[in-house]
C-alpha positions in Angstrom: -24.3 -18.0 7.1 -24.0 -18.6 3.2 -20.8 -17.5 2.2 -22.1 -15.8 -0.4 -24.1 -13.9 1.8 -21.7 -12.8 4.2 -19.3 -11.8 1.4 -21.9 -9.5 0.1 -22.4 -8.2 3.2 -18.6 -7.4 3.9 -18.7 -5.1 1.1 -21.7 -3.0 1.9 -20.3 -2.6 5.3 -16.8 -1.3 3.6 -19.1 0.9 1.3 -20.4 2.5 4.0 -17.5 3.3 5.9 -15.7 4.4 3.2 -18.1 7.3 2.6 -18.0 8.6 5.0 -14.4 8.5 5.6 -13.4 10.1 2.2 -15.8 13.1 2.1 -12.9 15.3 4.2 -10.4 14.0 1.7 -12.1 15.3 -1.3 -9.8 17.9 -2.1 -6.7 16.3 -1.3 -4.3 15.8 -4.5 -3.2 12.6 -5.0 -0.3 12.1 -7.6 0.0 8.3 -9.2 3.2 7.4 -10.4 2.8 6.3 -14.3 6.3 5.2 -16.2 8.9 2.7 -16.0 7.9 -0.1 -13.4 3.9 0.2 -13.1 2.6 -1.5 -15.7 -0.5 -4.1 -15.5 -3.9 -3.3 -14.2 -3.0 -1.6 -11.0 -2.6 2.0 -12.6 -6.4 1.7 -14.2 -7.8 0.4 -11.2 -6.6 2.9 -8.6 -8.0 5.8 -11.5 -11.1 4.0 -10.9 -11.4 3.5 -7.4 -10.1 6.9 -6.3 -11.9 8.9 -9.1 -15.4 7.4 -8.3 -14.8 8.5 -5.2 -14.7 12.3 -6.1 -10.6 12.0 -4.9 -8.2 14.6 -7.5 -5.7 12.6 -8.8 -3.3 13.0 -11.5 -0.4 11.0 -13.0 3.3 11.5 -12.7 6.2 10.2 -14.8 9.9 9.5 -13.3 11.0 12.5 -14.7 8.1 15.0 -13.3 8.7 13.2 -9.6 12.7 14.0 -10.1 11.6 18.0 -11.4 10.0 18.0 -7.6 6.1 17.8 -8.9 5.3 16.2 -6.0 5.2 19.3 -3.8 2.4 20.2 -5.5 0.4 16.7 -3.8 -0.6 15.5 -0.2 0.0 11.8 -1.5 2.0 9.5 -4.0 0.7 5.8 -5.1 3.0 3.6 -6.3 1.5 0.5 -7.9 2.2 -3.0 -9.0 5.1 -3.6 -11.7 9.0 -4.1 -10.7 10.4 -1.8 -7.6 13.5 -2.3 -8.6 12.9 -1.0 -12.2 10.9 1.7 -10.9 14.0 2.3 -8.6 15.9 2.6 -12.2 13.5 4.9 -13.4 13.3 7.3 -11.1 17.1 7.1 -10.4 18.8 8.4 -7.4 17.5 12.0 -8.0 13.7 10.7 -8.4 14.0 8.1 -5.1 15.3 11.1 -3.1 12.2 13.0 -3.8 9.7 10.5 -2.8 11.8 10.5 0.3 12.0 14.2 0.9 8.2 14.5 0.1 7.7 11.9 2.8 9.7 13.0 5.6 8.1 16.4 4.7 4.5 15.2 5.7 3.4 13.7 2.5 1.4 10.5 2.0 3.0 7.4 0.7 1.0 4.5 -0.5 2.4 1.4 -2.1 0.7 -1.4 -3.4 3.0 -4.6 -4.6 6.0 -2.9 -6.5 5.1 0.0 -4.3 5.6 -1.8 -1.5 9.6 -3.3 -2.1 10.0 0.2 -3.5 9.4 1.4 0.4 11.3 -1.4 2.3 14.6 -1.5 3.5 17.6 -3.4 2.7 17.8 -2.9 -1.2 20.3 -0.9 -2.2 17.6 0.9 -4.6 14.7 1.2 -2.6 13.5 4.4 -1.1 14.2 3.0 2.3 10.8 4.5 4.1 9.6 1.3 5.8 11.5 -0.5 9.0 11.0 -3.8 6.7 12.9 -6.0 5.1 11.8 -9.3 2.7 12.5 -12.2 4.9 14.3 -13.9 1.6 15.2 -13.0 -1.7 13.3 -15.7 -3.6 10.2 -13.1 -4.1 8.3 -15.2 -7.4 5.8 -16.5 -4.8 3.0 -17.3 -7.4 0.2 -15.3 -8.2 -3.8 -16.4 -7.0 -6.0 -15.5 -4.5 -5.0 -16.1 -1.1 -6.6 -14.8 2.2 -6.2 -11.7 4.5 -7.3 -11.1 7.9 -7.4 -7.5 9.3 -6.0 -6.4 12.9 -7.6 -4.4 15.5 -5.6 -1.3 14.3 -6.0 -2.1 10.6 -10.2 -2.2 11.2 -9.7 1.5 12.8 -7.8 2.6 9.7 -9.3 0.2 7.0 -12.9 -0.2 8.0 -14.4 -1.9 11.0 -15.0 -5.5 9.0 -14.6 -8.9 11.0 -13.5 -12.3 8.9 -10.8 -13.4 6.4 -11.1 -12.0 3.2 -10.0 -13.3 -0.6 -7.4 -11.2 -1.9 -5.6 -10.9 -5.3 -1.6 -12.2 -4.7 1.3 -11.5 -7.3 4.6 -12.2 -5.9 4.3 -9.3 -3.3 6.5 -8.7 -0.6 6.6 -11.3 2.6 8.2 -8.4 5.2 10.1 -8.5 8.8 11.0 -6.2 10.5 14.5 -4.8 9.5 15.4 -3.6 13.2 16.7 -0.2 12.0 16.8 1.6 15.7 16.5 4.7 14.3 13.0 4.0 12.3 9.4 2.9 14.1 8.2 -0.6 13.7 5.6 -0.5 11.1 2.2 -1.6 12.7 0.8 -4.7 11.0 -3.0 -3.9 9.5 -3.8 -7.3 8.4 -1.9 -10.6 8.1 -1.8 -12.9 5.6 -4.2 -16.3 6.5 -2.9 -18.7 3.8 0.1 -19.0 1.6 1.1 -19.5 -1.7 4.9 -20.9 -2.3 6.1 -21.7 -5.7 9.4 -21.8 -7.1 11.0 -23.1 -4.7 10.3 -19.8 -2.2 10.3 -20.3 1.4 7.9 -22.9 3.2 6.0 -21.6 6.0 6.9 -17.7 6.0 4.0 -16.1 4.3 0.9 -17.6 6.3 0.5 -15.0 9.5 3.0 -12.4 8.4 2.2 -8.9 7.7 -0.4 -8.5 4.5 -0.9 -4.8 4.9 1.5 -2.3 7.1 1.3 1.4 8.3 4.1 3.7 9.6 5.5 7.1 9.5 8.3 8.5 8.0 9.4 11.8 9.4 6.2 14.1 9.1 4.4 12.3 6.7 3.0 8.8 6.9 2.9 5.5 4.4 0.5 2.0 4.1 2.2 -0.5 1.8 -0.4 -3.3 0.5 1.4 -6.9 -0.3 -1.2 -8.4 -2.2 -3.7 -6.4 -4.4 -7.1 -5.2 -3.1 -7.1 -2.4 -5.9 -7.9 -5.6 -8.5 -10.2 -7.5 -6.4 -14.0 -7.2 -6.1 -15.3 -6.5 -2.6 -12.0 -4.4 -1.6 -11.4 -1.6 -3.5 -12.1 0.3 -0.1 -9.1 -0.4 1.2 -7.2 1.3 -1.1 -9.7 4.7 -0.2 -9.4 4.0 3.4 -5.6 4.1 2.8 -5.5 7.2 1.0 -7.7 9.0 3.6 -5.2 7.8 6.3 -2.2 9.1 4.7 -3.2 12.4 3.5 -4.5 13.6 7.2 -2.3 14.8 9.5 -0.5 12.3 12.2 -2.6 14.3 15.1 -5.5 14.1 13.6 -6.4 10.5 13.0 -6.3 7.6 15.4 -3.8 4.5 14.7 -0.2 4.2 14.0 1.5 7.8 15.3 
């Protein structure tokens, strides 16, 4: 089939799926975290995505999240940027809130940044996800490299068969970090090629995990390596995502 055509195809059926999927989600508030740490075109593109969608959302800075603002939301979205500096924005008080609001049953989604900001292992991270960076040259590169969805990611996701073209910027190549007293995260797709410059690892990004789901007390987190909310054909990922988080663990099929 012409590539072309298939691609086109792939999208329509995401299109589709996502519909449907966020119409219950509608009147869920989502909070974005804007400040310190987010910068790029992550912030604008999620406003897009989630606002075409009909999806409330409003921005929060370090200092609202620290003031507890986000009990007033069923789900936080930490975008692309620097997790560490994020981390140093948000400060111990700020970090313990996205934690609390977590473990409490809100919804946790991290895309890039977002995603170190959730892992475990750094002494400034919120500490969320069983996951660790499986080394600590993280400047990868930045280009398009492709992502394959699992059988539990295409229940949460979108039912959608095929590697796909995905944005990459130096995102987060995970393990598990064997923390017995967390749940595995449960891989939604896995990286298909890799990109290794500067001097980073050989060999450890191609079929690791692209896109992870877990739980963290009552509430429930997907963190994205790469970056579907910049690249055409996948912004349905990030909806799907949202709509997984923000329903209740019992009331949605995949990771418990």
């Amino acid at each position: 089939m012409n590539t072309r055509l298939l691609t086109t195809l792939k999208v329509l059926a995401f299109a589709a799926v996502a519909s449907a999927a966020m119409a219950q989600n509608t009147t869920k508030k989502i909070a974005l975290y804007d400040d310190l740490g987010s910068g790029g075109a992550g912030i604008p593109s999620v406003q897009m995505i989630l606002t075409k969608a009909g999806i409330n959302l409003t921005t929060l800075s370090a200092e609202q999240i620290r003031n507890g603002e986000l009990s007033k939301y069923d789900v936080v979205i930490f975008t692309g940027g620097s997790g560490s500096k994020q981390a140093e924005s948000l400060q111990t008080a700020g970090v313990d809130e996205v934690r609390k609001f977590v473990q409490n049953g809100g919804g946790y989604i991290g895309i890039c940044a977002g995603a170190y900001l959730a892992c475990d292992r750094f002494s400034w991270s919120t500490k969320m996800l069983n996951a660790r960076t499986v080394s600590q040259k993280w400047k990868r590169g930045k280009g398009n490299v492709e992502i394959e969805l699992t059988d539990e990611g295409k229940k949460i996701l979108g039912d959608v068969d095929g590697k796909m073209l995905v944005k990459y910027a130096n995102g987060p190549i995970i393990t598990s970090a064997d923390n017995k007293d967390m749940p595995e995260f449960i891989p939604l797709a896995y990286f298909r090629t890799e990109m290794a410059e500067n001097d980073t690892p050989v060999g450890v990004m191609e079929n690791s995990p692209a896109i992870v789901a877990s739980t963290f007390g009552k509430g429930k987190l997907i963190t994205f390596s790469p970056h579907p909310e910049q690249t055409d054909g996948l912004h349905d990922l990030i909806t799907h995502a949202v709509n997984w988080v923000a329903t209740p663990s019992s009331d949605v099929a995949g990771v418990q």
